[in-house]
C-alpha positions as CSV (number, residue, x, y, z in Angstrom):
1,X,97.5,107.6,66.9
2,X,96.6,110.8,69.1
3,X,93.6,112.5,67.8
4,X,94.0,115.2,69.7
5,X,94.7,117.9,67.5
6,X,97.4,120.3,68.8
7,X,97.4,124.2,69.3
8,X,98.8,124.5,65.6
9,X,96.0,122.4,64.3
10,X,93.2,124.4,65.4
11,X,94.2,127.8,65.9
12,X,94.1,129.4,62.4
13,X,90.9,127.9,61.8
14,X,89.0,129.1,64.5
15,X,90.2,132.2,65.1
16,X,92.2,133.5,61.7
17,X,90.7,137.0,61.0
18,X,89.0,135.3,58.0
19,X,86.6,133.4,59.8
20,X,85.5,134.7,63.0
21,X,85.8,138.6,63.6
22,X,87.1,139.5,60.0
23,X,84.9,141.8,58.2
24,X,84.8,139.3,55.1
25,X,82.9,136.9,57.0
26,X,80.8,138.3,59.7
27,X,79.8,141.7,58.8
28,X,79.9,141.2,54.9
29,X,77.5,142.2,52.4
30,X,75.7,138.6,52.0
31,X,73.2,139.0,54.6
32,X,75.6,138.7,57.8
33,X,76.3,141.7,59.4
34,X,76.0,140.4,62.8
35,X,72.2,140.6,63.4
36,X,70.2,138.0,64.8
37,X,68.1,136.7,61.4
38,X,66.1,133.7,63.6
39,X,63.6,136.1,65.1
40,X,60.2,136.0,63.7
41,X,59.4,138.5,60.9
42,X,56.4,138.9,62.4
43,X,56.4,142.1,64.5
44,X,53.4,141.1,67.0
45,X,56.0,137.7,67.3
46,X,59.1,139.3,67.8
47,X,60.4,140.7,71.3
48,X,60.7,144.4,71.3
49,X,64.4,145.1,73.1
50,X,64.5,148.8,74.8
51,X,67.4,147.8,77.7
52,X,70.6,148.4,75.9
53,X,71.6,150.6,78.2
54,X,71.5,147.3,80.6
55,X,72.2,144.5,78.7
56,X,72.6,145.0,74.4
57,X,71.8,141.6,72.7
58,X,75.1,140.3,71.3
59,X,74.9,140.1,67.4
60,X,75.0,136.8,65.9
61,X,78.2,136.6,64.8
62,X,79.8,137.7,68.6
63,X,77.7,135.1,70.4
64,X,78.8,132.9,68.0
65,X,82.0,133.4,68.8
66,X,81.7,133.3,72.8
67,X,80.0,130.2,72.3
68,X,83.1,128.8,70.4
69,X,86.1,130.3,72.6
70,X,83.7,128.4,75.7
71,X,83.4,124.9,74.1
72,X,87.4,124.9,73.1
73,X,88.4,126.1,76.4
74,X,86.2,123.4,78.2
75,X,87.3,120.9,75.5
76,X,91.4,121.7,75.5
77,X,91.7,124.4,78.7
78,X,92.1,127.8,79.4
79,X,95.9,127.9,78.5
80,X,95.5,126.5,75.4
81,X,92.3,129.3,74.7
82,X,95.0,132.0,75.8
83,X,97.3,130.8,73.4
84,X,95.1,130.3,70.4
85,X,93.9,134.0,71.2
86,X,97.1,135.7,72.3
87,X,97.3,138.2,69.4
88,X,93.4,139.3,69.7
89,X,94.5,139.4,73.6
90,X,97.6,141.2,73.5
91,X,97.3,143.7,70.4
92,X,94.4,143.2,68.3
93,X,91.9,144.4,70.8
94,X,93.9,147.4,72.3
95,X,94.0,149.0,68.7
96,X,89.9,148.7,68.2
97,X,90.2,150.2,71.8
98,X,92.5,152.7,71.2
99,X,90.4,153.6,67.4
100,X,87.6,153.8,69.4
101,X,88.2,156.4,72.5
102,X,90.7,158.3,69.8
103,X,93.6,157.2,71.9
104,X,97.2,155.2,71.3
105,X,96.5,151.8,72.0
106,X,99.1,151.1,74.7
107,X,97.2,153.4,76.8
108,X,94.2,151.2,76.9
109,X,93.3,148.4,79.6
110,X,90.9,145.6,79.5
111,X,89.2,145.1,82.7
112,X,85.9,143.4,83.9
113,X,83.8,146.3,84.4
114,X,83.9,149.9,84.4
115,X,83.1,150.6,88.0
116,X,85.7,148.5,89.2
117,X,88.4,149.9,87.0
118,X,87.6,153.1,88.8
119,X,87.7,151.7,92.2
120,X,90.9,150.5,91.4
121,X,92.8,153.3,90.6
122,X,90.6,155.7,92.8
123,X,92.0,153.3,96.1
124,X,95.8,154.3,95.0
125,X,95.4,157.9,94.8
126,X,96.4,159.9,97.9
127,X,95.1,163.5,97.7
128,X,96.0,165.6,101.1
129,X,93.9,166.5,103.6
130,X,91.1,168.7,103.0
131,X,91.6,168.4,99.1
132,X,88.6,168.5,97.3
133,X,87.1,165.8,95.1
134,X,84.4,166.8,92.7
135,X,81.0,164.7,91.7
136,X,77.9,165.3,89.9
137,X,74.5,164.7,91.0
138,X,74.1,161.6,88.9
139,X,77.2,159.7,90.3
140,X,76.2,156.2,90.1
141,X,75.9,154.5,93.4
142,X,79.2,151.9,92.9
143,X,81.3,155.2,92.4
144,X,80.1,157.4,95.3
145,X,81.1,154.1,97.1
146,X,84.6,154.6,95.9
147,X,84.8,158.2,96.8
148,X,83.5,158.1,100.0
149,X,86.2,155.4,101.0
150,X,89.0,157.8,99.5
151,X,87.5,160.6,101.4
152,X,87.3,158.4,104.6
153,X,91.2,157.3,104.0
154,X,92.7,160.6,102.7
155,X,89.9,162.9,104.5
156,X,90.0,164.8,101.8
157,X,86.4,166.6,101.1
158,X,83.3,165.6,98.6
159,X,82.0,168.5,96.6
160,X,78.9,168.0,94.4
161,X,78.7,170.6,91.5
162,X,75.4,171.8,91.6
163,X,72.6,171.8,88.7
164,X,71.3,174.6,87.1
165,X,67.3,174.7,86.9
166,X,67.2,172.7,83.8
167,X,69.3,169.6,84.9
168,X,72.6,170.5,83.4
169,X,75.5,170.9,85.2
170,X,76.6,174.4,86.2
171,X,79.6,175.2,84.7
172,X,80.0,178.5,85.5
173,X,80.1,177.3,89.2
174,X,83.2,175.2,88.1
175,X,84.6,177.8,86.4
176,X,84.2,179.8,89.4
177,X,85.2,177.6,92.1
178,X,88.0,175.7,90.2
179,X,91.7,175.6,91.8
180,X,94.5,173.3,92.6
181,X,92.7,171.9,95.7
182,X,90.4,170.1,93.7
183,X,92.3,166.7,93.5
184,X,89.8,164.8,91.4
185,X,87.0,165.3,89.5
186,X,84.4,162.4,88.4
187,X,81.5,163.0,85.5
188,X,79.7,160.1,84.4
189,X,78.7,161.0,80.2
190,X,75.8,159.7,80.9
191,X,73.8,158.4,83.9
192,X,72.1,154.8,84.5
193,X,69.2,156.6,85.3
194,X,68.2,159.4,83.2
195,X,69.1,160.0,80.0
196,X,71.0,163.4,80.3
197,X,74.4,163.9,78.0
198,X,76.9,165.8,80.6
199,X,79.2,168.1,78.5
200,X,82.4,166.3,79.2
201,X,84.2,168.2,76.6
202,X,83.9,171.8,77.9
203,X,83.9,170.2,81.6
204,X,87.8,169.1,80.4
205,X,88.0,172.7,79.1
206,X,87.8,174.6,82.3
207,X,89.5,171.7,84.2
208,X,93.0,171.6,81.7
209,X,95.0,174.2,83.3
210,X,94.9,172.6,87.1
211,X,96.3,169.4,88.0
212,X,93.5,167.0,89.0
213,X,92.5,163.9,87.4
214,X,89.6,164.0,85.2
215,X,87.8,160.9,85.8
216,X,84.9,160.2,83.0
217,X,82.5,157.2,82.8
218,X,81.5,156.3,79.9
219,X,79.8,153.0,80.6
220,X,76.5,154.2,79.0
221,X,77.6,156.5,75.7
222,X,80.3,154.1,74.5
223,X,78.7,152.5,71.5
224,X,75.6,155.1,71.4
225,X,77.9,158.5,71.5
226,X,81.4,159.4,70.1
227,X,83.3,159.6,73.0
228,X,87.4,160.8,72.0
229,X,89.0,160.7,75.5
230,X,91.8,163.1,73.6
231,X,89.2,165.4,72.6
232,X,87.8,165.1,76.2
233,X,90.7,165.4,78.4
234,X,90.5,163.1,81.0
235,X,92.8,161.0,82.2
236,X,91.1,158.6,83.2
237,X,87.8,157.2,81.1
238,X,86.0,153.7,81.9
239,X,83.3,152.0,80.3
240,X,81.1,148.7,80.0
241,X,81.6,146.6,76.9
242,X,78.2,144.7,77.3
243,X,75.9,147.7,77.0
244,X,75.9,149.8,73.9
245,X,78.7,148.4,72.3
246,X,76.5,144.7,72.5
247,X,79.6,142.7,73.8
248,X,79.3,139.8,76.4
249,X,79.2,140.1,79.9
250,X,82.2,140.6,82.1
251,X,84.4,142.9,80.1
252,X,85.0,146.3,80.1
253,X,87.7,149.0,78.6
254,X,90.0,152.1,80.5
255,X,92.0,154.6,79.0
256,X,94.6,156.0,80.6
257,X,96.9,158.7,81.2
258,X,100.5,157.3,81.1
259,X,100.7,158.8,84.4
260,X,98.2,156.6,86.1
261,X,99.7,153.8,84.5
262,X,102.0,152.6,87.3
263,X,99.4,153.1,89.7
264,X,96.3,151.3,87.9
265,X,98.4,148.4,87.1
266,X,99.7,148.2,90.7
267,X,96.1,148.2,91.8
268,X,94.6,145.8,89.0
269,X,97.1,142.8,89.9
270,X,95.3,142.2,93.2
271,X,92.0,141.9,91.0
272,X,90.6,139.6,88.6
273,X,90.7,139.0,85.2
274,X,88.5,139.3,82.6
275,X,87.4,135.6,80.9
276,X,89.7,135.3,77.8
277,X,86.7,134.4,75.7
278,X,84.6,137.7,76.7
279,X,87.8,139.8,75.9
280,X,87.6,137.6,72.4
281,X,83.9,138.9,72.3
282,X,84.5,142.5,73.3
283,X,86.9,142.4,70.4
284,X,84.5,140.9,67.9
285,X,82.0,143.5,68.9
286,X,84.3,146.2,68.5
287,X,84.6,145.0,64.9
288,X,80.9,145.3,64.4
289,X,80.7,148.3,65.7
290,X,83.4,150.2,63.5
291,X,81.5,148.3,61.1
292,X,78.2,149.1,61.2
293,X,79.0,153.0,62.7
294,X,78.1,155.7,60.7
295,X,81.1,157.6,59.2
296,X,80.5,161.1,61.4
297,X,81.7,159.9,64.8
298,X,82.9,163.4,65.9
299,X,78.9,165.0,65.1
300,X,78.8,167.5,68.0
301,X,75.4,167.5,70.1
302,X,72.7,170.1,69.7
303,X,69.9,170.7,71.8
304,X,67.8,168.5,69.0
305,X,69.8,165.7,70.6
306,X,73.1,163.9,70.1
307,X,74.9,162.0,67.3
308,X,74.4,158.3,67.6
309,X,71.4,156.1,68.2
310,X,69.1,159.2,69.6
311,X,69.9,160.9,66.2
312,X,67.8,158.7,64.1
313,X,64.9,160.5,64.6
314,X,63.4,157.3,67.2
315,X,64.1,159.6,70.5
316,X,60.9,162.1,69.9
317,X,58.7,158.7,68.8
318,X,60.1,157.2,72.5
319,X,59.0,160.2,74.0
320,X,55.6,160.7,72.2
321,X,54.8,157.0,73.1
322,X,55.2,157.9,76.6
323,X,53.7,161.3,77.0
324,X,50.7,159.7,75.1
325,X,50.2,157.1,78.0
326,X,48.0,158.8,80.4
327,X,49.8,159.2,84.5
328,X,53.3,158.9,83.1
329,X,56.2,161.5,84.0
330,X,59.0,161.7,82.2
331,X,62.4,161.6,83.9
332,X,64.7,163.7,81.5
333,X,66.8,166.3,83.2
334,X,68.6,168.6,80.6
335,X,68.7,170.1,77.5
336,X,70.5,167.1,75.1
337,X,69.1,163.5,75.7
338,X,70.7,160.5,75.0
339,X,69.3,157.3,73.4
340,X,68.0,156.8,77.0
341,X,64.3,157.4,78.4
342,X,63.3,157.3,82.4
343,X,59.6,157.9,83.0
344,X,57.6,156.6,86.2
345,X,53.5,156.2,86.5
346,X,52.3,158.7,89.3
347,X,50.1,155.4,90.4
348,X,51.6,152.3,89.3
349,X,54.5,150.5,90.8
350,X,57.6,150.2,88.1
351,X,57.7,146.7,88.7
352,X,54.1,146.0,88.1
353,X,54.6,147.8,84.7
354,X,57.7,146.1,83.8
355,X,56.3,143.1,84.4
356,X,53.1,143.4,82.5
357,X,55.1,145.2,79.5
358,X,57.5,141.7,79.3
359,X,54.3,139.7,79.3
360,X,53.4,141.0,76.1
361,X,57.1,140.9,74.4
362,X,58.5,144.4,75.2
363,X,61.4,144.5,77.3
364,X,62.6,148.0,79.5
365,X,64.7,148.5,82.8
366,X,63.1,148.7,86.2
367,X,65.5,151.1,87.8
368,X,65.5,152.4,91.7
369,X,66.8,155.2,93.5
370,X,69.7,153.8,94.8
371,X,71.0,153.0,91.7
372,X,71.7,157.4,91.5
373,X,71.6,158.2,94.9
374,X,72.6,161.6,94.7
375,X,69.4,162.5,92.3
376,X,66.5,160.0,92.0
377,X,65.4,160.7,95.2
378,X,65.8,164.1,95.0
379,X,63.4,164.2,92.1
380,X,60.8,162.2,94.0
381,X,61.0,159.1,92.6
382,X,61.6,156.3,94.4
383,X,61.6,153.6,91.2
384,X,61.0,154.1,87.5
385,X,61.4,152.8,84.5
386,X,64.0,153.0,81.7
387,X,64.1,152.5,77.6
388,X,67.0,152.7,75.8
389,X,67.2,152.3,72.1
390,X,69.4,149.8,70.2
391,X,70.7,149.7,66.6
392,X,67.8,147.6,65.8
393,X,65.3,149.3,67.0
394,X,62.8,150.3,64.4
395,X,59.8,152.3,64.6
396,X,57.3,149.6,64.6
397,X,59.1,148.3,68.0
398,X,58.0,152.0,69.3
399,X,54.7,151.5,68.3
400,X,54.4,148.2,69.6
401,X,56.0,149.6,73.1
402,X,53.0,152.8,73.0
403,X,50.2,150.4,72.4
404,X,51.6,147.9,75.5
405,X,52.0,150.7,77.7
406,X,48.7,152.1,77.5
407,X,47.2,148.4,77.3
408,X,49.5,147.9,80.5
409,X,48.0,151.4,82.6
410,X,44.6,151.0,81.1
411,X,44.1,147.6,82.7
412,X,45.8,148.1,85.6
413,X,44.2,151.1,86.7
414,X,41.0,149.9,85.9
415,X,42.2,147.2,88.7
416,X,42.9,149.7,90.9
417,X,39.7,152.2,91.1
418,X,37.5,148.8,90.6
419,X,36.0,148.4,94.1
420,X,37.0,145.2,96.2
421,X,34.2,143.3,98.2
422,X,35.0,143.9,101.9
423,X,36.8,140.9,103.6
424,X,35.0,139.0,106.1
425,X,36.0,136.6,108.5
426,X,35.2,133.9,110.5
427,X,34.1,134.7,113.6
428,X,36.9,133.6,116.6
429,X,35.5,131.2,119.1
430,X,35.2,132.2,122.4
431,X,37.7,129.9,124.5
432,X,35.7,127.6,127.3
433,X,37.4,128.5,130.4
434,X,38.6,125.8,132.7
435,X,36.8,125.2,136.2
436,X,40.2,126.1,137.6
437,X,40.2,129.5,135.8
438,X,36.4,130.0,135.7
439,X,36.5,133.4,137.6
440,X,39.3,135.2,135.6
441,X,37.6,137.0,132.5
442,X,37.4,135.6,128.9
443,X,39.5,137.1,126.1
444,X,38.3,139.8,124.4
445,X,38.2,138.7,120.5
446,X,39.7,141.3,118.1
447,X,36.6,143.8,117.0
448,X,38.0,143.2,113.4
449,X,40.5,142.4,110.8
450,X,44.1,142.9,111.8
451,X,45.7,146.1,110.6
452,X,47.5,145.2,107.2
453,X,50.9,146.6,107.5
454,X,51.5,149.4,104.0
455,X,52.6,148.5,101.0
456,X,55.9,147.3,100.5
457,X,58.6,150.0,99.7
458,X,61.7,150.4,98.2
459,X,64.5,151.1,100.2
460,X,65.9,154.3,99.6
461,X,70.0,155.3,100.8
462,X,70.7,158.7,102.3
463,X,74.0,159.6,100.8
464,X,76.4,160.5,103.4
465,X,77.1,164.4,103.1
């Protein structure tokens, strides 16, 4: 007899709604809503996570279910996976999409990550010559990379929209300078690198009348912010599922107009796919967090900072722990902050601190100027570093975080006004000439040590006007 049990045999048991993404069993009220219960209840023992913004730790119950969809497709094969998921595939995951941005879900697209989705659809538009594009000073690097190949192909022109003297973009200026030249237009919500909330909303205000695509990413307020693409106005929105929405790695989420449809899809063929079992993940986390989402998703933002994670009162303790470190500058352009904190040490490297701060179980983002070409180095930093809060973050891991810092730049810049002995070194021998050579002159030795070349540095791109 075949013990190989078929399609049928296995599917409603591992995937039925009832057992591994329903809310019954994973986010229920008996003590599983997803977190990860194995960690120490100790807080000195247990690892204090500040990089959602670049990686948010899966809850249990989604890693548990990645885990799963990878042993059955190693065990029976991907077809067989695809199968056993094809409603989560197919429907179940475009309506949590389509819930979540506030739009229909046939308009939504699973992809593997934001920045490609963009470069997609960005490589089959075709604005005329001398068209402008907009983009904002905190562009991410991948999409500055994409506009400068359409302006290259189309030679159309790139327009940054200036900042007003508080960080914020100037609106007025778009207001202003506004017209049906301006092709496309690309604001990120909120940048890798600072922790800034663009107003996306009023920016789709003063673009609705004209005819360019409205390009948003939303890669790091997706699962922190409420972000309603309809309320918005863009017709094109992108985002990451493995950052603030704590899915696995590999997926991602578009919404689009229906008319980039053709064009996006046309595009996406020649690229690949997602891994069935992430999307399975990315659906699961969806589920959690609907679940676990406070009922007010369309708060508006004040200057007090945003609905979402920064509205639990743990942004001013992040930024208290900071400022109280002495030689740190904080990195917050803007008047609303996101659940995102840049600062730098005027005389520590960012890697050093990183480093050290990991050492003693706190975890944070080394980030580099690169990354936000357009602003970083504009600001004068060449590397800092970057906490973002999570859902369980709790104010004990911001005082753990404070007391590490300041252990961190305590000890380390003891290390570096500490005086070091002078190096010494052997002296050279003086070579014996040869009777053959005995006339010409012997070497001179060096007076001293060979000049050290400086410190290493990071590379920093000069973004091509």
């Amino acid at each position: 007899m075949n013990a190989t049990p078929s399609s049928t045999d296995h599917r409603d048991h591992t995937y039925g709604t009832d057992h591994a993404y329903g809310t019954d069993h994973a986010y229920g009220t008996d003590g599983t809503d997803g977190t990860d219960r194995t960690e120490p209840a100790d807080q000195e023992g247990r690892t204090v996570h500040l990089d959602t913004a670049g990686w948010g730790t899966m809850p249990a119950a989604v890693r548990a279910l990645v885990a799963d969809c990878a042993s059955r497709e190693d065990r029976y094969g991907p077809h067989e996976l695809e199968e056993d998921l094809e409603d989560v595939l197919r429907t179940e995951v475009h309506e949590r999409l389509g819930a979540l941005l506030g739009v229909p879900a046939a308009d939504t697209a699973v992809v593997t990550d934001a920045a490609g989705a963009f470069d997609a659809l960005v490589s089959r538009l075709t604005p005329g010559r001398g068209e402008r594009v907009w983009t904002t000073p905190y562009e991410s690097a991948a999409r500055l990379t994409a506009l400068y190949a359409l302006r290259d192909r189309t030679r159309c022109t790139v327009e940054v929209v200036p900042l007003r003297e508080d960080g914020d973009l100037d609106l007025e200026w778009m207001a202003r300078h506004i017209d049906d030249d301006v092709a496309l237009v690309s604001v990120v919500h909120v940048p890798s690198g600072c922790g800034i909330v663009n107003p996306v909303e009023e920016i789709g205000q003063i673009l609705a009348p004209y005819r360019c695509v409205y390009a948003v990413d939303a890669s790091y307020s997706a699962g922190q912010l409420p972000v309603d693409a309809g309320r918005i106005g863009c017709q094109l929105l992108t985002g990451d599922g493995w950052r603030f929405l704590r899915g696995p790695y590999a997926v991602g989420f578009a919404f689009l107009a229906p008319r980039l449809r053709a064009a996006f899809e046309d595009a996406a063929a020649h690229r690949p796919l997602p891994p069935n079992a992430a999307v399975a993940g990315l659906n699961a986390a969806l589920a959690h967090h609907t679940a676990t989402t406070a009922t007010a998703t369309t708060a508006t933002a004040t200057t007090d900072g945003p609905a979402g994670l920064a509205g639990q009162g743990l942004l001013p303790a992040l930024r208290a722990a900071v400022e109280e470190c002495p030689g740190t500058e904080l990195i917050a352009p803007g008047r609303v902050q996101s659940a995102i904190l840049a600062f730098r040490h005027r005389d520590l490297p960012a890697a050093l601190v990183r480093r050290r701060l990991a050492a003693r179980g706190v975890v944070l983002w080394k980030t580099v100027a690169q990354e936000t070409p357009l602003h970083l180095p504009r600001s004068g930093a060449t590397t800092a570093l970057r906490a973002s809060l999570g859902p369980d973050t709790t104010p004990q891991d911001i005082a753990r975080f404070g007391r590490a810092l300041r252990e961190v730049v305590r000890e380390e810049t003891a290390g570096v006004q500490r005086p070091r002995p002078a190096r010494t070194l052997p002296p050279t021998p003086t070579p014996t000439p040869t009777p053959a050579l005995a006339s010409a002159p012997a070497p001179v030795p060096p007076a001293g040590p060979r000049p050290r070349p400086s410190a290493r540095r990071h590379l920093t791109l000069c973004p091509t006007p």
